[in-house]
C-alpha positions as CSV (number, residue, x, y, z in Angstrom):
1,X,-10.7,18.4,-1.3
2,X,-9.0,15.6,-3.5
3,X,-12.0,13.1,-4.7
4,X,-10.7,9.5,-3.6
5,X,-11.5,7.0,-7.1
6,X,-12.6,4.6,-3.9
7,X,-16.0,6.1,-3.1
8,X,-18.0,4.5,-5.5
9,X,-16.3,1.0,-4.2
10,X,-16.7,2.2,-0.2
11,X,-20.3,2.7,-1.4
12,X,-21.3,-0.3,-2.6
13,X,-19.6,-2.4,0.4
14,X,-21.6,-0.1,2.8
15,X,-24.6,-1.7,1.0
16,X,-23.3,-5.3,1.1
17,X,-22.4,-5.3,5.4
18,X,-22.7,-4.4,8.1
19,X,-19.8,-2.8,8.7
20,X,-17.4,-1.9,6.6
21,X,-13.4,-1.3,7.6
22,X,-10.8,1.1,6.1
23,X,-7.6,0.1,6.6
24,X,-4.6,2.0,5.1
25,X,-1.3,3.9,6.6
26,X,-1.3,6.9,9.1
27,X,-2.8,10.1,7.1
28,X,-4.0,8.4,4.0
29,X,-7.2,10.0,4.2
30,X,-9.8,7.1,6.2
31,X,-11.0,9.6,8.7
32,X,-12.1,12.2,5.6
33,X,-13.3,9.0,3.7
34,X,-15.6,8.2,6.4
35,X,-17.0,11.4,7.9
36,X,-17.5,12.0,3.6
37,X,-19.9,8.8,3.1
38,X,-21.4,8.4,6.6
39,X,-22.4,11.9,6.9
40,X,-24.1,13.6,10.3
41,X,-22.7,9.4,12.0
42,X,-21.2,9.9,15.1
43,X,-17.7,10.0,15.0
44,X,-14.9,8.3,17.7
45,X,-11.5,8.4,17.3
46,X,-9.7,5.7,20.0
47,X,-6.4,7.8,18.7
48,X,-7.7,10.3,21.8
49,X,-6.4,8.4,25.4
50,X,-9.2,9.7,27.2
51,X,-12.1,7.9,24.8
52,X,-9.7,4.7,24.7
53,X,-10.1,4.2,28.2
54,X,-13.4,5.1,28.8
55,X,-14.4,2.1,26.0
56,X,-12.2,-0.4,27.9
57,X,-13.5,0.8,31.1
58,X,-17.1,-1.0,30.0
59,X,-17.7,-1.4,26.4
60,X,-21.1,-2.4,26.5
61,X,-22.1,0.6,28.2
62,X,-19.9,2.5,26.0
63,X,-21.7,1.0,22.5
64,X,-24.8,1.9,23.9
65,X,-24.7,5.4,23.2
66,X,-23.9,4.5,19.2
67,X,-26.9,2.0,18.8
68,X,-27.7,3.3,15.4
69,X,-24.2,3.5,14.1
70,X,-21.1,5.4,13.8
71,X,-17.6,6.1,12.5
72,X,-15.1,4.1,14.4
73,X,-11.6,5.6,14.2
74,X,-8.5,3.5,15.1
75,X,-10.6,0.7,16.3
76,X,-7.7,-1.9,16.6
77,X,-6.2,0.2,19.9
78,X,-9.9,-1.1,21.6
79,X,-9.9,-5.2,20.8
80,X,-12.4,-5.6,23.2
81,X,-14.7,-3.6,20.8
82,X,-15.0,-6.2,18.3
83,X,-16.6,-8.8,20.5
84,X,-19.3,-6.0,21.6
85,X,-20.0,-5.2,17.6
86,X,-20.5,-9.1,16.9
87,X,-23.4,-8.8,19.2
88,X,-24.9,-5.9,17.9
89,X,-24.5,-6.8,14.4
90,X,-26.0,-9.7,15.0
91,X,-29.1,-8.3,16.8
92,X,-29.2,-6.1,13.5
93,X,-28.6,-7.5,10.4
94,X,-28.8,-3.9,8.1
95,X,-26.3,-3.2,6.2
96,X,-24.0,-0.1,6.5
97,X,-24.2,0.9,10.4
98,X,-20.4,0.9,11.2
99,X,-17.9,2.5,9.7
100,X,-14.3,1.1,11.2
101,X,-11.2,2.4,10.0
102,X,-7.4,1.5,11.2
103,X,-3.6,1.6,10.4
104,X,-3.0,-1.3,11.0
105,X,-3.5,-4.4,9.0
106,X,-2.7,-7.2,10.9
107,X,-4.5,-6.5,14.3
108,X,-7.3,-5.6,12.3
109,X,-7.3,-8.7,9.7
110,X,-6.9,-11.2,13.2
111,X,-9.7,-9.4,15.4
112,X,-12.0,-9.1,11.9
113,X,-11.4,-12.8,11.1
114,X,-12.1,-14.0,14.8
115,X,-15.1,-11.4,15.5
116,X,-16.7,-9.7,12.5
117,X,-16.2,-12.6,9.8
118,X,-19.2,-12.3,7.5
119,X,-20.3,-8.9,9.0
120,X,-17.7,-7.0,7.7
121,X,-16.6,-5.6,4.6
122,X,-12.7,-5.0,4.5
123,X,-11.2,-2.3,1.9
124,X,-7.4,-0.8,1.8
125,X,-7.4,3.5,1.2
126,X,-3.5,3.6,0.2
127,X,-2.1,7.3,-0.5
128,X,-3.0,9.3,-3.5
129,X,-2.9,7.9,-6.6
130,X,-1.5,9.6,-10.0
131,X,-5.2,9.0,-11.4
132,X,-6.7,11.0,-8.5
133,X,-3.9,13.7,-8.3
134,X,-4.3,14.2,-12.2
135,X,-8.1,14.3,-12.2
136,X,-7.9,17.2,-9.4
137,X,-5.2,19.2,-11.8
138,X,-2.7,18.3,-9.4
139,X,-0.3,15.9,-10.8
140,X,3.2,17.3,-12.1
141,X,4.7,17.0,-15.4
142,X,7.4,15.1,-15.0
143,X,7.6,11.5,-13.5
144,X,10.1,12.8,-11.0
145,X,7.7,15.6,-9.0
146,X,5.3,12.8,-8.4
147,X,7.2,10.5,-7.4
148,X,9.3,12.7,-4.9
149,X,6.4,14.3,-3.7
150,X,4.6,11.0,-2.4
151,X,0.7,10.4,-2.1
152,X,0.0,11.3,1.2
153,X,-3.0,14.2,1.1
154,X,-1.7,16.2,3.5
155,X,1.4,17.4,1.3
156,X,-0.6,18.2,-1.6
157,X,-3.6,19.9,0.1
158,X,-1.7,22.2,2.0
159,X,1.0,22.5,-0.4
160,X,3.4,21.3,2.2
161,X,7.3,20.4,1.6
162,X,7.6,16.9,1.3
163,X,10.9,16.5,3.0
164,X,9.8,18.1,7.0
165,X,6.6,16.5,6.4
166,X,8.1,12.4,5.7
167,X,10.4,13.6,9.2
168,X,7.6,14.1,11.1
169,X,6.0,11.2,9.5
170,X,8.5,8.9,10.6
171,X,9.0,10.2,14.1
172,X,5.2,9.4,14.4
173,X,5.2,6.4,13.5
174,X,8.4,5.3,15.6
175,X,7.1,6.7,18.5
176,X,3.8,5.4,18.4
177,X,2.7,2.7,16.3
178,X,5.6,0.7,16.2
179,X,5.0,0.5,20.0
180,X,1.8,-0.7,19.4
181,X,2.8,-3.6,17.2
182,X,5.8,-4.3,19.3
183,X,7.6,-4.0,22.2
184,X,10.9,-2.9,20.3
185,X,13.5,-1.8,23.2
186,X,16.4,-0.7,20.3
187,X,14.3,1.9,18.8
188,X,18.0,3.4,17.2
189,X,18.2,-0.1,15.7
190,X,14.7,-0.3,14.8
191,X,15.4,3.3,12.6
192,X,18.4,2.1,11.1
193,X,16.5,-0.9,9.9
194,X,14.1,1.2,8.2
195,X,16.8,3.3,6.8
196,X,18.5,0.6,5.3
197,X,15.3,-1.4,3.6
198,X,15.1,1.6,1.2
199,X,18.4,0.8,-0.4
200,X,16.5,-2.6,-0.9
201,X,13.4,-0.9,-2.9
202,X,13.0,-3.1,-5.5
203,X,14.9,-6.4,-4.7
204,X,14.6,-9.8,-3.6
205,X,14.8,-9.1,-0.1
206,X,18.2,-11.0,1.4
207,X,17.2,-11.3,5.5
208,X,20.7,-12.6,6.5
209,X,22.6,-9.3,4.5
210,X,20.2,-7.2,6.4
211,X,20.6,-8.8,9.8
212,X,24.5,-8.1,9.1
213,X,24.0,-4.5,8.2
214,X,21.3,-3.6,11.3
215,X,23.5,-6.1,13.9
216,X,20.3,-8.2,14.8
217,X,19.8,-11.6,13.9
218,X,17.5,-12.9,11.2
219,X,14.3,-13.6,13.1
220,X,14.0,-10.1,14.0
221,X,14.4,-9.1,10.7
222,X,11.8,-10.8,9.7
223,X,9.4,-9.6,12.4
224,X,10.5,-5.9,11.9
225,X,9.5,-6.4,7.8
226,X,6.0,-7.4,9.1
227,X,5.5,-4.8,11.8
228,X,6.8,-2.7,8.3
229,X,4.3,-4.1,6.2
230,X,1.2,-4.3,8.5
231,X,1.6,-0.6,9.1
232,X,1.5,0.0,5.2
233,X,4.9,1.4,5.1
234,X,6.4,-1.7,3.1
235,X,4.7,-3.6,0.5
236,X,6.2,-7.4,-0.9
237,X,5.5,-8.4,-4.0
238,X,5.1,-12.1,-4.0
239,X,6.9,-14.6,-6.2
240,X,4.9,-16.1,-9.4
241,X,5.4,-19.4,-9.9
242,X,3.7,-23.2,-10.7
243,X,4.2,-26.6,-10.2
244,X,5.7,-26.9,-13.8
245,X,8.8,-24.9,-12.9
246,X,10.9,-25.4,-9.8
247,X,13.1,-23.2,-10.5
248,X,12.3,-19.9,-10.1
249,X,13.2,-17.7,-7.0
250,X,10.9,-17.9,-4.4
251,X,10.7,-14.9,-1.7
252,X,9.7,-11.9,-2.3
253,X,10.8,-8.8,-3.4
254,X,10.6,-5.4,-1.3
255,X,8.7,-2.5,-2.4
256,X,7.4,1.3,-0.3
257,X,4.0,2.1,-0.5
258,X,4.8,5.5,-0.7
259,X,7.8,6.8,-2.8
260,X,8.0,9.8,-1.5
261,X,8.7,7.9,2.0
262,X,11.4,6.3,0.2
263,X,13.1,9.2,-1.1
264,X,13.0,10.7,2.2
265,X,14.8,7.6,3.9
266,X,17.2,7.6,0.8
267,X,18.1,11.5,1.6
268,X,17.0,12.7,-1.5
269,X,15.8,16.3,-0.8
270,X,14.7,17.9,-3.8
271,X,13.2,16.4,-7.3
272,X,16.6,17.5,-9.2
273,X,18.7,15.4,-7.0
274,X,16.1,12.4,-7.7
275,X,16.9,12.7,-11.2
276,X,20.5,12.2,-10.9
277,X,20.1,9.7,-7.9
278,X,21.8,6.2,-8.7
279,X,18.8,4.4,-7.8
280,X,16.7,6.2,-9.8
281,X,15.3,3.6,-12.0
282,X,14.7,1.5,-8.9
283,X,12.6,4.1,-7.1
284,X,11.0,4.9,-10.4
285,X,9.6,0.9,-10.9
286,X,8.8,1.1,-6.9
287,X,6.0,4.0,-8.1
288,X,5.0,2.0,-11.0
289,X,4.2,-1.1,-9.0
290,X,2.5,1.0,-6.1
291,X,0.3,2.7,-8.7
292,X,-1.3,-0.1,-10.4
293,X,-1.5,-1.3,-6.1
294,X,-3.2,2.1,-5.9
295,X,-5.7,1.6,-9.2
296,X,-6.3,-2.0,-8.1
297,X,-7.3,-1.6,-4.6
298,X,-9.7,1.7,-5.5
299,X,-11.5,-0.8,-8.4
300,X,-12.3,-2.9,-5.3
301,X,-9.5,-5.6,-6.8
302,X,-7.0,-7.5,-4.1
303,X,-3.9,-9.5,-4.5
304,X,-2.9,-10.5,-8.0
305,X,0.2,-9.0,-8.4
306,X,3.4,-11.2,-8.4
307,X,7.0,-11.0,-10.1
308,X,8.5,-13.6,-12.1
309,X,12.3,-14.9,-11.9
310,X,13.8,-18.0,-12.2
311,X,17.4,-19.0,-11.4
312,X,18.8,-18.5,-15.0
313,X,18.1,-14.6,-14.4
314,X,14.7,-14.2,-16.5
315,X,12.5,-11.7,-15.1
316,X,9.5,-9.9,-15.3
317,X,9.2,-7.1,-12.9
318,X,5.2,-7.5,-12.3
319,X,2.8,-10.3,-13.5
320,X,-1.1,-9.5,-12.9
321,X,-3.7,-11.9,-12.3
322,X,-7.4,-10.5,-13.5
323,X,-10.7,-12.4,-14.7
324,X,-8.5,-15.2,-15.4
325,X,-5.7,-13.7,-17.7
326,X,-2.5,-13.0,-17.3
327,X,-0.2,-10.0,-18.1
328,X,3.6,-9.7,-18.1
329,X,4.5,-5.8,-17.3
330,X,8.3,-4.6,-17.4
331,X,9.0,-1.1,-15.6
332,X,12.3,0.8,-17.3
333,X,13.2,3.9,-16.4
334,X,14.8,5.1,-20.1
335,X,12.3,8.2,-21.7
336,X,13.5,5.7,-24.8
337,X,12.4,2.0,-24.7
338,X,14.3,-0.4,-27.0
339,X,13.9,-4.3,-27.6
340,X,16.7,-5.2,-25.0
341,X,14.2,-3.4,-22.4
342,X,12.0,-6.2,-23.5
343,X,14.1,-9.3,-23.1
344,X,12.3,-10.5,-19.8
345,X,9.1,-10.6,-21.5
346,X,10.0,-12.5,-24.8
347,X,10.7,-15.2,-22.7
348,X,7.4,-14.9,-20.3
349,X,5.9,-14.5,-23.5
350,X,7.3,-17.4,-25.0
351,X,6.4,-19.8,-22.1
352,X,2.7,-18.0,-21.6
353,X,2.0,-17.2,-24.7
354,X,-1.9,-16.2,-24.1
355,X,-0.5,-13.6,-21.7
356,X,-0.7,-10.1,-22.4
357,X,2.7,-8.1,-22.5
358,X,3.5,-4.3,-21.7
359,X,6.8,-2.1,-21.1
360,X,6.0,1.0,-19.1
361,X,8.5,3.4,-19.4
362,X,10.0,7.0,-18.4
363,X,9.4,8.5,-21.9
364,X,6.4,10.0,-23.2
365,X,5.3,7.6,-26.5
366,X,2.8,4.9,-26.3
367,X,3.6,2.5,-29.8
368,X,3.7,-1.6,-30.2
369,X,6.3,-4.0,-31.5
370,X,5.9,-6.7,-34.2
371,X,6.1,-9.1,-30.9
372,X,2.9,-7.6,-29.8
373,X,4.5,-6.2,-27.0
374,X,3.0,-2.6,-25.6
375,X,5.0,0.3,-25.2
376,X,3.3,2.2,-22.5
377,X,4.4,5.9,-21.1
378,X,4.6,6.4,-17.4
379,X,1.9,9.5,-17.7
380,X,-1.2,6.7,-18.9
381,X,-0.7,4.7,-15.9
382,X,-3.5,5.8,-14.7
383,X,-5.8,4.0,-17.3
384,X,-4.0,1.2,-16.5
């Protein structure tokens, strides 16, 4: 079993609520996460019909039977079960009883925020990281075999192929958490739609171009990108910008959580035809971006993380926010790194010039410039 850098963080939230909920997509590891820190707990999966509708039936008499805590899988299918753990945990104020986890973010987030505010601790288990795969001897080589093979623990425990794996994967999640979410009638145009936001990996996200291309209008797009990113199969990156400068581009840009998702939806079947893919450097910044995600969210760290443009084309492909600093990140592709790679940050530099500045890039040498810009190798991002 693949250690999770997360424990130590689960841990110490365990000893700060309550409760504690894991949220993260389908088969990212939250039911091994919990049955691994609340050992010999109880465990109840709402994912089985039979328990779901027993727990409706009566919830309070339901509870009853996990008094002294438990693991809690899939808890936003059961919404009535919130109210019912309010009461308990407010009869009993130790910390660490429940253990919630769920795959989806925004039922959970609304019925944690009405119910459970203050009672529970809230932390995101996204796939595998490159720091946890290369700690377990795992990781490959090359950028390429980690990036086509994805982070979900399934693949690399079992040494599955990524491709049927991602096919069943999506079926999965057409056929039953997208009903959740929604009541989507078009389920062929629901597919497409997801087909087609891959080709947008890395880009200001355009909702009318997209509406044209699926044949819905706008507003649905823009529900179906948050069904996407509630369900942890989309992440968007959030503009950077302050009062000072009005005008920089303001909506977001479009990023997977898992690239090996995204090759599969971009039919890329094998790591050599990834290499000679034409959006290669697109997918490859997508995994940068979703690996410091990955590092962040394990270290117990949320949000921060922004791009930069304005409307004369300067750009920074990430900007971090940590203990009050800045840093200015560009993502290339290219094994070798030149100054024109750096153009977008001369010019953050230049207007933040207490900001820190890095390039990571596809090659395999680490140096710095005489602008004090860092060259940084895809293979140390896990330090990072």
């Amino acid at each position: 079993m693949i250690q999770r850098d997360i424990l130590s963080e689960s841990k110490f939230m365990l000893s700060q609520f309550r409760a504690v909920c894991i949220t993260g997509p389908r088969q990212s590891g939250k039911t091994t996460l919990g049955k691994m820190l609340f050992k010999g707990r109880p465990y109840v999966s709402f994912e089985n019909p039979q328990t779901q509708e027993l727990a409706e039936s009566n919830i309070a008499s339901f509870m009853k039977q996990y008094i002294k805590g438990a693991i809690l899988d899939e808890v936003q299918r059961v919404p009535a079960l919130f109210r019912q753990l309010q009461g308990m945990l407010d009869k009993n104020t130790r910390r660490g009883q429940f253990l919630l986890t769920g795959s989806n973010n925004f039922l959970l987030q609304e019925q944690i925020s009405q119910s459970l505010a203050g009672r529970a601790g809230y932390i995101e288990l996204l796939p595998l990281s490159y720091a946890e795969l290369k700690k377990a001897n795992l990781a490959y080589a090359e950028a390429e075999g980690n990036i086509f093979t994805g982070g979900y623990p399934e693949i690399w425990d079992e040494d599955l192929s990524p491709g049927k794996w991602m096919q069943s994967y999506v079926q999965t999640y057409l056929q039953r958490d997208v009903r959740l979410l929604r009541n989507i009638t078009n389920l062929a145009a629901f597919n497409r739609f997801i087909a087609i936001t891959a080709h947008y990996a890395g880009q200001i996200i355009n909702r009318d171009e997209i509406a044209k291309q699926v044949g819905v209008d706008t507003k649905t797009i823009l529900a179906w990108l948050g069904i996407l990113e509630s369900s942890y199969i989309i992440y968007l990156l959030q503009p950077w910008y302050n009062n000072l400068n009005k005008r920089v581009i303001k909506s977001p840009k479009l990023y997977f959580v898992d690239t090996g998702l995204l090759c599969h939806l971009l039919g890329i079947s094998s790591i050599t035809a990834l290499k000679k893919h034409d959006k290669y450097g697109a997918i490859f910044e997508n995994w940068v971006i979703s690996e410091i995600k990955k590092n962040r969210a394990n270290s117990g760290v949320a949000g921060g993380m922004y791009y930069f443009r304005d409307s004369a084309g300067n750009e920074v492909d990430l900007i971090l926010e940590k203990n009050n600093e800045l840093f200015g990140v560009e993502v290339k592709a290219t094994k070798k790194p030149n100054r024109e790679h750096v153009r977008g940050l001369l010019y953050w530099k230049k207007n933040q010039p207490s900001s820190n500045v890095l390039l990571i890039h596809g090659g395999n040498t680490s140096e710095k410039t005489t602008d004090d810009i860092s060259f940084m190798p895809w293979n140390e991002i896990d330090g990072f």
